[in-house]
Biotite code that builds the C-alpha atoms (Angstrom):
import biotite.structure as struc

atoms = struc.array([
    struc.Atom([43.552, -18.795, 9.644], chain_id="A", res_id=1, res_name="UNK", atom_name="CA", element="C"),
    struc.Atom([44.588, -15.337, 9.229], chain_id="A", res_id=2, res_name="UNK", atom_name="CA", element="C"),
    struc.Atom([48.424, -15.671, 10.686], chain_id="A", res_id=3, res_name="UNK", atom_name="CA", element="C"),
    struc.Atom([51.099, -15.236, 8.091], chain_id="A", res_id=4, res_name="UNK", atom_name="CA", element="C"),
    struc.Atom([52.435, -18.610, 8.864], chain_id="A", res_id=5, res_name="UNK", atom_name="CA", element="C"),
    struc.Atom([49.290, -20.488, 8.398], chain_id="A", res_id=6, res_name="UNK", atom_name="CA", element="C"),
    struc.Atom([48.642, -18.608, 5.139], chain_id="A", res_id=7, res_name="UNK", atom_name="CA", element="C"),
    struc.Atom([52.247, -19.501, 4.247], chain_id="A", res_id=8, res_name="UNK", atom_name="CA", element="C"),
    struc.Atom([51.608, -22.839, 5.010], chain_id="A", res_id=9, res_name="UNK", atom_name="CA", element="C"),
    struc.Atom([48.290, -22.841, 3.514], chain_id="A", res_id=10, res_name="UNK", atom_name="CA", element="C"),
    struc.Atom([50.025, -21.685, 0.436], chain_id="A", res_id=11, res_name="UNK", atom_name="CA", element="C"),
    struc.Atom([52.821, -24.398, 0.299], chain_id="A", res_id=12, res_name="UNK", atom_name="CA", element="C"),
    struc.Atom([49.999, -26.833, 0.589], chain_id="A", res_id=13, res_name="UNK", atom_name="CA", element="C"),
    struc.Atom([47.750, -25.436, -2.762], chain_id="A", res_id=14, res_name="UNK", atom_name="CA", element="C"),
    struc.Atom([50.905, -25.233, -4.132], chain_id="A", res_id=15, res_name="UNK", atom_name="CA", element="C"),
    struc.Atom([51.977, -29.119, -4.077], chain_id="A", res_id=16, res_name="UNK", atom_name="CA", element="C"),
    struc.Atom([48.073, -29.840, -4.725], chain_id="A", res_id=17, res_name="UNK", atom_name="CA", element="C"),
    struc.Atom([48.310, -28.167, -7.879], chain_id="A", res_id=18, res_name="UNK", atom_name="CA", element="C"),
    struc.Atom([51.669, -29.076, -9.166], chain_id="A", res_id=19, res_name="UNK", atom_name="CA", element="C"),
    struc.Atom([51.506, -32.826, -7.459], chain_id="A", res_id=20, res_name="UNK", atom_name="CA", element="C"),
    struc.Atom([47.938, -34.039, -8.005], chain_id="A", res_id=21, res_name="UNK", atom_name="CA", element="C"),
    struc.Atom([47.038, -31.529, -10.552], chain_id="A", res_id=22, res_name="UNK", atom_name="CA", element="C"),
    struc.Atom([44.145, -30.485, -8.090], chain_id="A", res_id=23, res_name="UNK", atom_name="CA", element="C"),
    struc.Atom([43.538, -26.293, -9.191], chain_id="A", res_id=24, res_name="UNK", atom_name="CA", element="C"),
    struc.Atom([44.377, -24.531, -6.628], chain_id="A", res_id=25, res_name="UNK", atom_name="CA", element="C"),
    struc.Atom([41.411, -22.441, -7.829], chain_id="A", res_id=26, res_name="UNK", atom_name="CA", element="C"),
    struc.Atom([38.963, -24.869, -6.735], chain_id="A", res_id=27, res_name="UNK", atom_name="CA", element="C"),
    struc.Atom([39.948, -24.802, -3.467], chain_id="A", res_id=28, res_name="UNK", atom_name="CA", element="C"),
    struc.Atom([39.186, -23.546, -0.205], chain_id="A", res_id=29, res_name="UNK", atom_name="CA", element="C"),
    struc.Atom([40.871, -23.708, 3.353], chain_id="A", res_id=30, res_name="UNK", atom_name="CA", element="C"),
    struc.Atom([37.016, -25.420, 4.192], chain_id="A", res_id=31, res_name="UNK", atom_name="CA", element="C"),
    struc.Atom([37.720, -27.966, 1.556], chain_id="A", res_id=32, res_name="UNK", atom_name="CA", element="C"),
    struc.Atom([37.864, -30.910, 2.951], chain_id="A", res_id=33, res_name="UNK", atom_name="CA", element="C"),
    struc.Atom([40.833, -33.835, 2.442], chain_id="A", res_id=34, res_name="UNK", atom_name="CA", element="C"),
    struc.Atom([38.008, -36.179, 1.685], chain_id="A", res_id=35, res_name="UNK", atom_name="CA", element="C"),
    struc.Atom([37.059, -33.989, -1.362], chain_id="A", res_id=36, res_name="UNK", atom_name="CA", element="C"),
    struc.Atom([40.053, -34.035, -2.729], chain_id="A", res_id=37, res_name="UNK", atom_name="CA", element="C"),
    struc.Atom([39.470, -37.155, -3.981], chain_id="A", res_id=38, res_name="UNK", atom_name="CA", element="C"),
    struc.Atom([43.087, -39.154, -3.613], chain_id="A", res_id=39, res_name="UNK", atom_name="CA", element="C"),
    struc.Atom([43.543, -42.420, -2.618], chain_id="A", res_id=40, res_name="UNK", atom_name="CA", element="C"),
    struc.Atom([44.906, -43.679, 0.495], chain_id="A", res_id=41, res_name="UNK", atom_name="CA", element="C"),
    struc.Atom([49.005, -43.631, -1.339], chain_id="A", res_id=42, res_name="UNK", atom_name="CA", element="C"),
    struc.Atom([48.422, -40.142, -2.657], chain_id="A", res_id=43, res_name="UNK", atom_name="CA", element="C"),
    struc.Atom([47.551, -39.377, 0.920], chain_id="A", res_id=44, res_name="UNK", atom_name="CA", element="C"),
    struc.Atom([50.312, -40.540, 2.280], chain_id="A", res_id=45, res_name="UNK", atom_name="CA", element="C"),
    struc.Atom([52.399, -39.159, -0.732], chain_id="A", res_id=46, res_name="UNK", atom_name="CA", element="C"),
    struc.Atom([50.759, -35.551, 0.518], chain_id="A", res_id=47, res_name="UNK", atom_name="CA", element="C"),
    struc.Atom([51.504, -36.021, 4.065], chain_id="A", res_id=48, res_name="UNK", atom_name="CA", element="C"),
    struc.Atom([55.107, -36.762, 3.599], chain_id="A", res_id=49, res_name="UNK", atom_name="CA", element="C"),
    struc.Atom([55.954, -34.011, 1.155], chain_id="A", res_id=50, res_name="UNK", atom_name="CA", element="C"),
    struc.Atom([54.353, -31.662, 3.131], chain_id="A", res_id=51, res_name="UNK", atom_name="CA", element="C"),
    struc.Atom([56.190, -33.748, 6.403], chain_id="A", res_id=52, res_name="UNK", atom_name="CA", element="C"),
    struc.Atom([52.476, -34.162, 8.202], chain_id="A", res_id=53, res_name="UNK", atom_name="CA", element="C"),
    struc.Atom([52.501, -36.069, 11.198], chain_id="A", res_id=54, res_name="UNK", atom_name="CA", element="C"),
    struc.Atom([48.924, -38.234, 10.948], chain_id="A", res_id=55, res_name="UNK", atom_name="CA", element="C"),
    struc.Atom([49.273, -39.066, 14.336], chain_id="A", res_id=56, res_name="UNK", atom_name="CA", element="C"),
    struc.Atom([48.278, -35.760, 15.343], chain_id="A", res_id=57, res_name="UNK", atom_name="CA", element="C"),
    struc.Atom([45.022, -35.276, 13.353], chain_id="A", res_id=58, res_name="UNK", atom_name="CA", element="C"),
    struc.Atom([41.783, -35.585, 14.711], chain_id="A", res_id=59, res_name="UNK", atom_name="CA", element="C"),
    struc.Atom([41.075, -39.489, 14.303], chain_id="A", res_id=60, res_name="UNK", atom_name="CA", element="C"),
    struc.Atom([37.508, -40.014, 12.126], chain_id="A", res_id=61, res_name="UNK", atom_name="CA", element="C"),
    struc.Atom([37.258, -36.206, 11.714], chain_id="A", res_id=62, res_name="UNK", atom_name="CA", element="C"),
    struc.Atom([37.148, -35.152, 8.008], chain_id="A", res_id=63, res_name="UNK", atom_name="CA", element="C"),
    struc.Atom([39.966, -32.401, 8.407], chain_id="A", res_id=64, res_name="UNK", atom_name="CA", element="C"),
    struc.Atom([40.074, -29.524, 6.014], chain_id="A", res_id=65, res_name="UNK", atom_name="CA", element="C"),
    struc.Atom([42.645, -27.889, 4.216], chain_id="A", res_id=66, res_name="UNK", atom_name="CA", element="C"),
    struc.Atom([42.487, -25.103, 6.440], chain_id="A", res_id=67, res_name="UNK", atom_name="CA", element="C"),
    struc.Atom([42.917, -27.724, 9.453], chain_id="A", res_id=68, res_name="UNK", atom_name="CA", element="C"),
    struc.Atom([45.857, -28.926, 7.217], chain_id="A", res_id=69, res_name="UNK", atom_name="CA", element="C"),
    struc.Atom([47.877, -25.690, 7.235], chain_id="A", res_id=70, res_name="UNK", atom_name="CA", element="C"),
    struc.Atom([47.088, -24.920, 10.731], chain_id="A", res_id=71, res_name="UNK", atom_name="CA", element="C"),
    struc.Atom([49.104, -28.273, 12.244], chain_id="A", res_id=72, res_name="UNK", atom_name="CA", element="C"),
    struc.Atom([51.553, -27.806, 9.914], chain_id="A", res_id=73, res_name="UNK", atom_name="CA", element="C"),
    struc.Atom([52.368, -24.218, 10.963], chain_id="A", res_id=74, res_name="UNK", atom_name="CA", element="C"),
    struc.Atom([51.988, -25.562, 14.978], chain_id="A", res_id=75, res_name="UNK", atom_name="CA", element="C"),
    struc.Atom([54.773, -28.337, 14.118], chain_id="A", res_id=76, res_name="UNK", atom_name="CA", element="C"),
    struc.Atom([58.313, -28.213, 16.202], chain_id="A", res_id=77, res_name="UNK", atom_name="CA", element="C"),
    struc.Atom([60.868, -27.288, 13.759], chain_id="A", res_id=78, res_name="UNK", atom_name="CA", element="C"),
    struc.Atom([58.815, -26.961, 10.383], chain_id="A", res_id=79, res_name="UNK", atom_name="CA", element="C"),
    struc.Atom([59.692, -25.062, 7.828], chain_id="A", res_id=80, res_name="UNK", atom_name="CA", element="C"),
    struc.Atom([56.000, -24.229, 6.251], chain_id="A", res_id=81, res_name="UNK", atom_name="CA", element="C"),
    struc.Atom([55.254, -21.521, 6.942], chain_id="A", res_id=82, res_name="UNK", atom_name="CA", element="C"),
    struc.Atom([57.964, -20.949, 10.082], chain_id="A", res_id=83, res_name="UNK", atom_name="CA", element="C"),
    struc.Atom([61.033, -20.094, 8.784], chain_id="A", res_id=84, res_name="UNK", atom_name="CA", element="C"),
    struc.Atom([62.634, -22.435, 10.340], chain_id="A", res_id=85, res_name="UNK", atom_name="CA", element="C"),
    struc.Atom([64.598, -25.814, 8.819], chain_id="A", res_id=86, res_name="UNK", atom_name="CA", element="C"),
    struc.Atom([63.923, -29.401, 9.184], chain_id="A", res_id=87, res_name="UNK", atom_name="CA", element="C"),
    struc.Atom([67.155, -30.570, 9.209], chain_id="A", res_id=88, res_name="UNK", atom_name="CA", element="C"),
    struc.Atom([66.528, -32.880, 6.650], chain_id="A", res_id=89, res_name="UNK", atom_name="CA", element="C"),
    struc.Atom([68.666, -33.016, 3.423], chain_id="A", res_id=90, res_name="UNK", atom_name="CA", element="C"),
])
């Protein structure tokens, strides 16, 4: 993960962590994993919408990591982690 975009997006995603969940961004690692984050299945789903992740496209039964995280975010058509790019959402 050494593209500005996926450190941009990788960023974004400490970011709402911290503010969000009040998870330190300073405990974490792109090899953290979601599953040590420790948030229940809403805050999950909380996470994936503010940071517009599309579930459907993560490895099913894999424990995906942070790193893993940022990396489909930055591949996404038309995000704007990381890409520049809007969503055309309001």
């Amino acid at each position: 993960m050494t593209q500005p975009m996926a450190e941009a997006a990788y960023a974004r995603l400490l970011e709402v962590l911290d503010e969000r969940f009040e998870i330190p961004a300073a405990s974490l690692t792109p090899q953290t994993s979601v599953t040590e984050l420790g948030l229940d299945s809403m805050e999950l789903v909380e996470l994936a919408v503010i940071m517009e992740i599309d579930v459907d496209r993560l490895p099913a039964g894999a424990d995906v990591t942070l790193g893993g995280l940022a990396d489909e975010l930055r591949a996404l058509p038309g995000s704007a982690h990381g890409t520049g790019r809007a969503t055309g959402t309001a």
